[in-house]
Backbone bond lengths (Angstrom), bond angles and torsions (degrees), N, CA, C in turn:
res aa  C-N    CA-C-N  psi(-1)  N-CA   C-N-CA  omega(-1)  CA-C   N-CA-C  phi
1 X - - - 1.450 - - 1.501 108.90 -
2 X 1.183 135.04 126.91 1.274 141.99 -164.19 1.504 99.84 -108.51
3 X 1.299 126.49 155.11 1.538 141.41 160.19 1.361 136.42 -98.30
4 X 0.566 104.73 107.36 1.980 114.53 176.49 1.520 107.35 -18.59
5 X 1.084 125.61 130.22 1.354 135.11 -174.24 1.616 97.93 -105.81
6 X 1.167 97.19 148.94 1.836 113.46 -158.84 1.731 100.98 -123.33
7 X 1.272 130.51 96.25 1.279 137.31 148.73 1.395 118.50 -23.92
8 X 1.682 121.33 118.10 1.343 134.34 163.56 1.332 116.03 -66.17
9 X 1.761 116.46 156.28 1.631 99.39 174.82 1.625 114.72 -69.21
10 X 0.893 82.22 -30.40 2.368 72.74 -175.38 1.045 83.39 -68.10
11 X 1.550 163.87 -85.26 1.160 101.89 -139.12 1.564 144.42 -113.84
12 X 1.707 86.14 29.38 1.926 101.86 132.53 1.681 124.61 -40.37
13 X 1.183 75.93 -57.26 2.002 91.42 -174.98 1.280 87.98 -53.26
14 X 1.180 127.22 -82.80 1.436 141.72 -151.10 1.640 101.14 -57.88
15 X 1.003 134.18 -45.10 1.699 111.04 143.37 1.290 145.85 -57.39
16 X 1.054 121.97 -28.33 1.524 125.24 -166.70 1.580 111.46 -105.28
17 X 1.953 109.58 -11.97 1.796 100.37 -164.82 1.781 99.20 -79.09
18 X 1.648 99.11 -27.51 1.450 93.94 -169.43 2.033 111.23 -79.53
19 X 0.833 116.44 -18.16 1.171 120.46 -170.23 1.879 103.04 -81.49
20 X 1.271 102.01 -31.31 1.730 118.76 156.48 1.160 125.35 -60.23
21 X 1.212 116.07 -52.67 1.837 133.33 178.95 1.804 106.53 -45.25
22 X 1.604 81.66 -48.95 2.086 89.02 -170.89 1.452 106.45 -76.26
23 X 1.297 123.16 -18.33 1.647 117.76 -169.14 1.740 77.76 -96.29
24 X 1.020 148.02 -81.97 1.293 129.44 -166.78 1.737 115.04 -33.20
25 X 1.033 114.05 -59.54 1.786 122.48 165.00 1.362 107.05 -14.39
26 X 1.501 103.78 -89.05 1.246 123.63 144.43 1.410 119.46 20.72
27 X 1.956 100.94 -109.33 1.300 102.17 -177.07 1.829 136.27 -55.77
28 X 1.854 92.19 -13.89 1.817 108.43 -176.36 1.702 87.12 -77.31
29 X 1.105 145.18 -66.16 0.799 155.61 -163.41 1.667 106.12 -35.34
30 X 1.588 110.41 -79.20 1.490 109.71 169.95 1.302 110.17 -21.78
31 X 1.610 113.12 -60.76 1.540 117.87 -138.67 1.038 97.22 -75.35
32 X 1.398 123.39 -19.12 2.051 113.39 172.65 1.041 101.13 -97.54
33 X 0.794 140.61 -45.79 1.932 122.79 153.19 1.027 150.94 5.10
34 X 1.809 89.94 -72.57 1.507 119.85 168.66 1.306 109.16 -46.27
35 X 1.603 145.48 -70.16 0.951 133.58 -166.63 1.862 126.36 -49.41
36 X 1.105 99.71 -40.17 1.353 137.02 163.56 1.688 119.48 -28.23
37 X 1.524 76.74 -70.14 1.842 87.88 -168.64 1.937 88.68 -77.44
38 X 1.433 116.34 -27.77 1.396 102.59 -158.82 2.234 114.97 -75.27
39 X 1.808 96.74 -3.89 0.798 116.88 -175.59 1.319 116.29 -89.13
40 X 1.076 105.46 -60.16 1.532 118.19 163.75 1.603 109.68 124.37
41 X 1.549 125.39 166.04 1.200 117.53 -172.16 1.502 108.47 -82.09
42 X 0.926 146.14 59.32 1.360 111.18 -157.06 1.656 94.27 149.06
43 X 1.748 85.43 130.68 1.804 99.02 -171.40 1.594 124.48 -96.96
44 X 1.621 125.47 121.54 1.155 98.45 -175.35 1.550 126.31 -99.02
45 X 1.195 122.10 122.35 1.571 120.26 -161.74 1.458 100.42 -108.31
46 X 1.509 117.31 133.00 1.406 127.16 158.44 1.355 124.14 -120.26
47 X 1.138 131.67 95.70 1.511 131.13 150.76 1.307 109.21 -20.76
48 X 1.524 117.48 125.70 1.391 129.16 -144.89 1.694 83.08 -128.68
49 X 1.657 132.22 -17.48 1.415 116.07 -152.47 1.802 114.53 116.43
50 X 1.074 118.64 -162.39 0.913 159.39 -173.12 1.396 139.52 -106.55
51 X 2.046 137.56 124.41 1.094 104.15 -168.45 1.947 84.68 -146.82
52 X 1.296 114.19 102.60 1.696 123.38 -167.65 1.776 93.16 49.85
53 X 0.976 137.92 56.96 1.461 138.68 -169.51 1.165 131.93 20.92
54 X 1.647 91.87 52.29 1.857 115.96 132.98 1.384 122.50 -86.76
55 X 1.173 102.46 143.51 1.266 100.81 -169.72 2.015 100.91 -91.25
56 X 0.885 104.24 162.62 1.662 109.01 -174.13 1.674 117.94 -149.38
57 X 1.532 111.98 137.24 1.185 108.86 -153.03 2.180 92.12 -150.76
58 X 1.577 110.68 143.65 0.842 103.34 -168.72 1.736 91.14 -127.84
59 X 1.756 116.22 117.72 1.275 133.33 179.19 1.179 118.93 -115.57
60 X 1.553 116.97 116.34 1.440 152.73 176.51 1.282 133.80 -109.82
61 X 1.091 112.11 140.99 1.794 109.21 168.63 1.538 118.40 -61.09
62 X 0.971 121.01 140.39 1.926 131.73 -160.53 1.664 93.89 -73.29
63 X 0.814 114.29 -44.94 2.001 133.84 -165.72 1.254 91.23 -68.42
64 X 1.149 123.52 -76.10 1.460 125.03 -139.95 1.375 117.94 -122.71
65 X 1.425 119.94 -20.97 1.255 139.60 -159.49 1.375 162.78 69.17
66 X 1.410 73.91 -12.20 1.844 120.59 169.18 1.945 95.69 -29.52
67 X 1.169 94.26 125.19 2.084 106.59 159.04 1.541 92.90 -61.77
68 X 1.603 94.23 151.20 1.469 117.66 177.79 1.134 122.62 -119.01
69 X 1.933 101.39 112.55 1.330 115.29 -139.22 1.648 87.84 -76.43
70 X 1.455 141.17 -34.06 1.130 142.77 -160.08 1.724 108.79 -64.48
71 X 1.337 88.44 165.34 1.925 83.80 173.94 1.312 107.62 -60.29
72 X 1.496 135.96 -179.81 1.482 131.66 154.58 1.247 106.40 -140.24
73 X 1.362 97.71 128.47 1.505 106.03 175.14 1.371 121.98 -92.00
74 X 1.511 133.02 99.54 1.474 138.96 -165.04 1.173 98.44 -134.21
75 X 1.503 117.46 172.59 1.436 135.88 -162.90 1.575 97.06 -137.35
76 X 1.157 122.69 149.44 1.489 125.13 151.31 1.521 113.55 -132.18
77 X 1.505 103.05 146.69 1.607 105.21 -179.93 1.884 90.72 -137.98
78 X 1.545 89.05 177.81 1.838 95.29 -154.52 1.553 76.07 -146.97
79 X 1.524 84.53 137.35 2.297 85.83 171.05 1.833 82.59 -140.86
80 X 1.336 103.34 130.37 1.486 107.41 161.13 1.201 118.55 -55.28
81 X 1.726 126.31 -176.49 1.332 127.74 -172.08 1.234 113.02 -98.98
82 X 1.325 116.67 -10.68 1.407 118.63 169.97 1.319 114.00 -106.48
83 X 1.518 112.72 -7.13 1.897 124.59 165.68 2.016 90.84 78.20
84 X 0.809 114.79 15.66 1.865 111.85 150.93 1.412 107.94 -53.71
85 X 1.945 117.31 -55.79 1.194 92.85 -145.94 1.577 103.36 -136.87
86 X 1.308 133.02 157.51 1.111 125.40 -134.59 1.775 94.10 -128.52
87 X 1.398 154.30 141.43 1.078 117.55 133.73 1.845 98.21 -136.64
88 X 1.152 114.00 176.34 2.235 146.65 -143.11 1.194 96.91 61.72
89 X 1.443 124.53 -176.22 1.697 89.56 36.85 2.147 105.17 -82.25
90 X 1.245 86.98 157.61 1.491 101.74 176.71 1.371 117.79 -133.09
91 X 1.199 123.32 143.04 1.514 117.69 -179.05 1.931 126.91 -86.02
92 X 1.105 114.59 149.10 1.492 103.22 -157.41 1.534 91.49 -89.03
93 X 1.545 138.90 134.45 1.442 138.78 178.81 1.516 102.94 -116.79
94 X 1.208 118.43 154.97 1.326 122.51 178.07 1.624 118.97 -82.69
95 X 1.528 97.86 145.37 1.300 128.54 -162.25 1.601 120.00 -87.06
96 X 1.628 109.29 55.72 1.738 109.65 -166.84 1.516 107.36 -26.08
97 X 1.236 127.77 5.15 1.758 88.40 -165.48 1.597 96.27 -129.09
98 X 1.805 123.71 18.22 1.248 130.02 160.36 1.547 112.71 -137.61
99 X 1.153 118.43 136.52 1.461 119.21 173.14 1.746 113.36 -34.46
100 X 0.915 92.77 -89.94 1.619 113.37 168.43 1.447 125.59 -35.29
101 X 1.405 119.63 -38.49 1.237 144.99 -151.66 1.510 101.19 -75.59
102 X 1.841 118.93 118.78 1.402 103.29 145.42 1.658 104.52 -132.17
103 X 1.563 106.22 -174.48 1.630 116.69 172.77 1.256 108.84 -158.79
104 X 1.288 104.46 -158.23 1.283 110.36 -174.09 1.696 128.47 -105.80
105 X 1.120 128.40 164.44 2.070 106.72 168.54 0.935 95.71 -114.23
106 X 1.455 147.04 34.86 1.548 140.73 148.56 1.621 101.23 -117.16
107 X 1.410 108.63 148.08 1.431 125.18 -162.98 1.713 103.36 -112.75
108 X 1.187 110.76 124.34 1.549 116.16 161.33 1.459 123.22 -51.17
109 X 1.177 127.59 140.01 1.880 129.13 166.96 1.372 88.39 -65.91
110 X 1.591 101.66 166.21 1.259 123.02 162.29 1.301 118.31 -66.95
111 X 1.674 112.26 128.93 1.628 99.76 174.53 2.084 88.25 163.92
112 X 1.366 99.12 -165.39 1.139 112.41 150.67 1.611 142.22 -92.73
113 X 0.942 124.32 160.01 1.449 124.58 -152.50 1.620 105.56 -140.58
114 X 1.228 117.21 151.77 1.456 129.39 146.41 1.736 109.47 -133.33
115 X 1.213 94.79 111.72 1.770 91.71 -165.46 1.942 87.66 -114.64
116 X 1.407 96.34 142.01 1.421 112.96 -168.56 1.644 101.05 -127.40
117 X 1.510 121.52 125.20 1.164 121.81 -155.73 1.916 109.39 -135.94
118 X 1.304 116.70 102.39 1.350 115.87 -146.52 1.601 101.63 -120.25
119 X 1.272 141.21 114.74 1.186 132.37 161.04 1.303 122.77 -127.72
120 X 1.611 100.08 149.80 1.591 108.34 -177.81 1.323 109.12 -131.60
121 X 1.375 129.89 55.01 1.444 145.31 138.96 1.203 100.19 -166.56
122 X 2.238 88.06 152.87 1.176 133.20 -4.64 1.839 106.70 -61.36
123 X 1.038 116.67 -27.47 1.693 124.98 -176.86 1.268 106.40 -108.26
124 X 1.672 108.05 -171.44 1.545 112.09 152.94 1.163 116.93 -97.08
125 X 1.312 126.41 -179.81 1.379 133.08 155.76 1.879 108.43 167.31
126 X 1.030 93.28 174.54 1.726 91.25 -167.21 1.602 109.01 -160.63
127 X 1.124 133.93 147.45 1.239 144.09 -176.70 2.021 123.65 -140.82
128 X 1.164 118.82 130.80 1.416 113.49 168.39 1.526 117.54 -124.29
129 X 1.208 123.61 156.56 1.183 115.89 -176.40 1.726 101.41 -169.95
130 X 1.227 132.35 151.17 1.020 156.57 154.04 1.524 122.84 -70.67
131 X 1.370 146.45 89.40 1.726 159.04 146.96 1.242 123.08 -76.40
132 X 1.365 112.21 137.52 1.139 106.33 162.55 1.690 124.14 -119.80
133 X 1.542 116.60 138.37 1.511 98.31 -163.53 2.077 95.07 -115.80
134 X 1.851 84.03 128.06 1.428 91.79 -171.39 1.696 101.30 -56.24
135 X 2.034 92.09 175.55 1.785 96.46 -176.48 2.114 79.07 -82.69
136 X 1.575 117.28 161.82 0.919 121.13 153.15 1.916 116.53 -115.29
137 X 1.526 99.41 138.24 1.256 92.99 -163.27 1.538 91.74 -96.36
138 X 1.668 128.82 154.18 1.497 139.62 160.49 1.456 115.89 -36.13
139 X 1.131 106.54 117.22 1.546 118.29 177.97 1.467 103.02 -49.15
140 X 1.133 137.58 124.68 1.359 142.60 165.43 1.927 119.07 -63.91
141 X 1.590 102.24 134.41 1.175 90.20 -171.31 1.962 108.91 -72.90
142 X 1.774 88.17 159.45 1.837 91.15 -172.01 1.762 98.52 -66.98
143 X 1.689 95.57 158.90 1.407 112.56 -179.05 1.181 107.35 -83.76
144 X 1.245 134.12 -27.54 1.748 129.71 -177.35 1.811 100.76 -83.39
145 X 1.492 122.62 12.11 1.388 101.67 -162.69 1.386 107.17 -97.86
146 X 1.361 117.67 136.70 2.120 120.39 -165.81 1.422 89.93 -57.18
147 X 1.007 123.45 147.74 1.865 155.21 157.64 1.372 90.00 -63.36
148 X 1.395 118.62 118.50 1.372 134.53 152.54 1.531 126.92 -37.44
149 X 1.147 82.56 -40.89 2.132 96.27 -177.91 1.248 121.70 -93.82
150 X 1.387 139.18 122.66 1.058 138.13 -158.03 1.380 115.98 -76.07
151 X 1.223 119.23 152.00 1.595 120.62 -176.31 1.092 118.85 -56.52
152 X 1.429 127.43 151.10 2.038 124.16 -161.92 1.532 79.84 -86.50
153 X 1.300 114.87 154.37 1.531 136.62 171.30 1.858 94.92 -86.46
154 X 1.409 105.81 133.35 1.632 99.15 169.98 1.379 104.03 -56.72
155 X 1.343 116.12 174.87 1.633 132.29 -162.03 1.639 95.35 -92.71
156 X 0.961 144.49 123.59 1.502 137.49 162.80 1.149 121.29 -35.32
157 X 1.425 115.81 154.09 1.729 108.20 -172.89 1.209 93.44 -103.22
158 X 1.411 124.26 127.35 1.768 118.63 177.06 1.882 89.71 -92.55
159 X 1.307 83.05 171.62 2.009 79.39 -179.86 1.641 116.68 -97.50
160 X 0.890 130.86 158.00 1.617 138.82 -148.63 1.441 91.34 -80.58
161 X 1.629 108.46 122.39 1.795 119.21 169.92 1.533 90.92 -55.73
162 X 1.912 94.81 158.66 1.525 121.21 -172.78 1.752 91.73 -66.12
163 X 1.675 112.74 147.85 1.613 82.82 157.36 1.342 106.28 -106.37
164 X 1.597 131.65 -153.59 1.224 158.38 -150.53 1.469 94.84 -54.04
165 X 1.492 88.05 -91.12 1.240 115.68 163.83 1.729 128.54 -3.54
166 X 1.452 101.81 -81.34 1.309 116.10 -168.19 1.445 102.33 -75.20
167 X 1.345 117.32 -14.40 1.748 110.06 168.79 1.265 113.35 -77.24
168 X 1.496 118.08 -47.06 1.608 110.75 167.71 1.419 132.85 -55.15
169 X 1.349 95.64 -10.57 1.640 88.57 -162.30 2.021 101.53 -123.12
170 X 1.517 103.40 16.71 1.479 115.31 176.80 1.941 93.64 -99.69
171 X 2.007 97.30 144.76 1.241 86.01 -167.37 1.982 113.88 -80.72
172 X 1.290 110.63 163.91 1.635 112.06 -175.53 1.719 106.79 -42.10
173 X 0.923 125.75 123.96 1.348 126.29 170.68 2.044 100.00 -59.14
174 X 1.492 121.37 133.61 1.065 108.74 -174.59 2.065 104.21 -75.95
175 X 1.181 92.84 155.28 1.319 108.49 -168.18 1.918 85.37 -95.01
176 X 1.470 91.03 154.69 1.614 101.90 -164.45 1.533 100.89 -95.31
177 X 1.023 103.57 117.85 1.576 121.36 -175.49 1.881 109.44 -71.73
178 X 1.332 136.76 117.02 1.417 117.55 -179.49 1.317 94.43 -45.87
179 X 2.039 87.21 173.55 1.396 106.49 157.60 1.180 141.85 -74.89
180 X 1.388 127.04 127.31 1.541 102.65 -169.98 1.414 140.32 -63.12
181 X 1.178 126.12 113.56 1.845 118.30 -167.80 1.283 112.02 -58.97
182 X 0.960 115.25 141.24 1.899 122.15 179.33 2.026 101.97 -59.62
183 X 1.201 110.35 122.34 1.566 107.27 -161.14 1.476 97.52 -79.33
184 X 1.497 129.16 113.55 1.507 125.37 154.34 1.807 108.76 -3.92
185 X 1.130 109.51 149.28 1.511 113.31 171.60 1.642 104.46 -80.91
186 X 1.159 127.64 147.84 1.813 135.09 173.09 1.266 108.92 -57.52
187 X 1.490 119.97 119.08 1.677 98.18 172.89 1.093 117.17 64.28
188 X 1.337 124.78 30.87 1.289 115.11 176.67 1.603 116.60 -78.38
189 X 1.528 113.17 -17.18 1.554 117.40 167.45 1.201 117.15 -74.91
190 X 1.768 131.25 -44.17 0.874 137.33 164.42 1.423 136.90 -65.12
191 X 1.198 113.15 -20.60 1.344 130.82 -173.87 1.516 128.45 -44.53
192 X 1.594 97.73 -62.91 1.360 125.75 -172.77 1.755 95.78 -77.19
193 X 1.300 142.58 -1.44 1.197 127.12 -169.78 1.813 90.08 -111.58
194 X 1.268 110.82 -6.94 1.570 116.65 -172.30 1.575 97.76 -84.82
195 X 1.327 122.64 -53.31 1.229 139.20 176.62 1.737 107.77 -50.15
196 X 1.427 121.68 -49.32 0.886 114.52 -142.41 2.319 89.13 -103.95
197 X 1.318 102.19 -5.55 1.469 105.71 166.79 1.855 115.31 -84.51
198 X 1.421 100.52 -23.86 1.360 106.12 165.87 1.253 127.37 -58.16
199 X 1.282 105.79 -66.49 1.510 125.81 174.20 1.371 112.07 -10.35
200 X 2.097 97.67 -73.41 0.910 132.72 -176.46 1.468 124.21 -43.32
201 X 1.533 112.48 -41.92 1.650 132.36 179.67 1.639 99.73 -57.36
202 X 1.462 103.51 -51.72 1.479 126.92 -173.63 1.488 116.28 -48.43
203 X 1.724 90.34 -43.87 1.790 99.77 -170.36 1.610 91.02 -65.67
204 X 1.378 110.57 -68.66 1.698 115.09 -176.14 1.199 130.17 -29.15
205 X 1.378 99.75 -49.72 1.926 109.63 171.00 1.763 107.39 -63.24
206 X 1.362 111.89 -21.83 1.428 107.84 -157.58 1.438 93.53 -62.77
207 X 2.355 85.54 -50.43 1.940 90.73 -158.23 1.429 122.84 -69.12
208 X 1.265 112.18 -12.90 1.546 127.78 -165.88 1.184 107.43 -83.27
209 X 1.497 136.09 -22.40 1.059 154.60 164.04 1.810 121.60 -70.81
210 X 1.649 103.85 -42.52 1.806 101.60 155.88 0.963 109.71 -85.43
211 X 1.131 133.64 5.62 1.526 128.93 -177.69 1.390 110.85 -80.10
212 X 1.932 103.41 -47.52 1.776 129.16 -176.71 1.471 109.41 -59.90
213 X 1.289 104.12 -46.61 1.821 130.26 173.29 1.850 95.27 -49.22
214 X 0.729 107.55 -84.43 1.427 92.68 179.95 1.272 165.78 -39.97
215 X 1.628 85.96 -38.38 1.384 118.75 164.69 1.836 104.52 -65.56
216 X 1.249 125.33 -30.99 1.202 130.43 -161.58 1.463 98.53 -90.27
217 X 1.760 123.95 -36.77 1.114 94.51 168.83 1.359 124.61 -81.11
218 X 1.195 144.44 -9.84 1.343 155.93 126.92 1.785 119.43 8.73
């Protein structure tokens, strides 16, 4: 008669952890997956146009359509219409003011375009398209805006030269005569010796005369 043999815990364990391990595997596996497969392999890019000559491009998931929250790494190149002239490659940056939305920070010349738009992250995908970016003409300055430069002052009126005429026939302005010098007196060296020889004649005649007087009454 034989007895029933009785299982240890290890090797419970030792059956059941691995058969656990793979269903956990398993379910981690899906769940990063899932997003994945629900996205799709593969990026869909549309050239949307033009924006003052940015170029603009709208990138989605192929599957579902979902914007792609990840960075994206794309290229853009530009071939003129006659293939002269070339411009990127340039990288496509995102467009704050649409989900979806990116472009470029370099601006196209005016003209026609074939802009070719290729990325390979997070996926691939690629786009071409033909734009054209109008000429833009200079905003004109506003008509109500003050003139920087100040208004010309009229020219002064100087007053009208004399003519011919009216100079000849205005009278001579008198010409300024010096001042007159106080005139030395005449003889003023000689003078007083004239006076004083008179006198003298005078005195003589006086005395010669009481002198005659006397003798006569004598």
């Amino acid at each position: 008669m034989s007895t029933p043999s009785t299982a240890t815990p290890s090797r419970v364990r030792r059956a059941v952890l691995p058969p656990l391990a793979a269903l956990a595997l398993t379910v981690l596996g899906a769940a990063l997956a899932g997003p994945a497969h629900a996205h799709g392999d593969t990026l869909n890019v549309v050239i949307t146009g033009e924006q003052a000559g940015h170029v603009t491009a709208d990138v989605t998931w192929e599957n579902d359509g979902d914007a792609v929250e990840e960075a994206v790494a794309a290229t853009v190149n530009a071939v003129s219409a006659d293939g002269t002239r070339t411009q990127g490659p340039w990288k496509l940056v995102r467009d704050p003011g649409r989900a979806a939305g990116w472009t470029t920070a370099e601006t196209l010349p005016a003209g026609t375009w074939t802009v070719t738009v290729e990325a390979g992250f997070p996926s691939l995908g690629r786009a071409s398209k033909e734009i054209g970016v109008p000429v833009t003409d200079p905003a004109p300055a506003p008509s109500g805006a003050p003139s920087s430069a100040p208004p010309a002052s009229p020219p002064s009126s100087a007053p009208p030269a004399p003519s011919a005429s009216s100079a000849s026939s205005a009278p001579p302005a008198p010409s300024a005569s010096p001042a007159p010098e106080d005139p030395a007196p005449a003889g003023s060296g000689t003078g007083w010796w004239t006076a004083a020889g008179v006198a003298a004649i005078a005195l003589l005649g006086a005395a010669g005369g009481i002198l005659l007087r006397r003798a006569r009454r004598r």
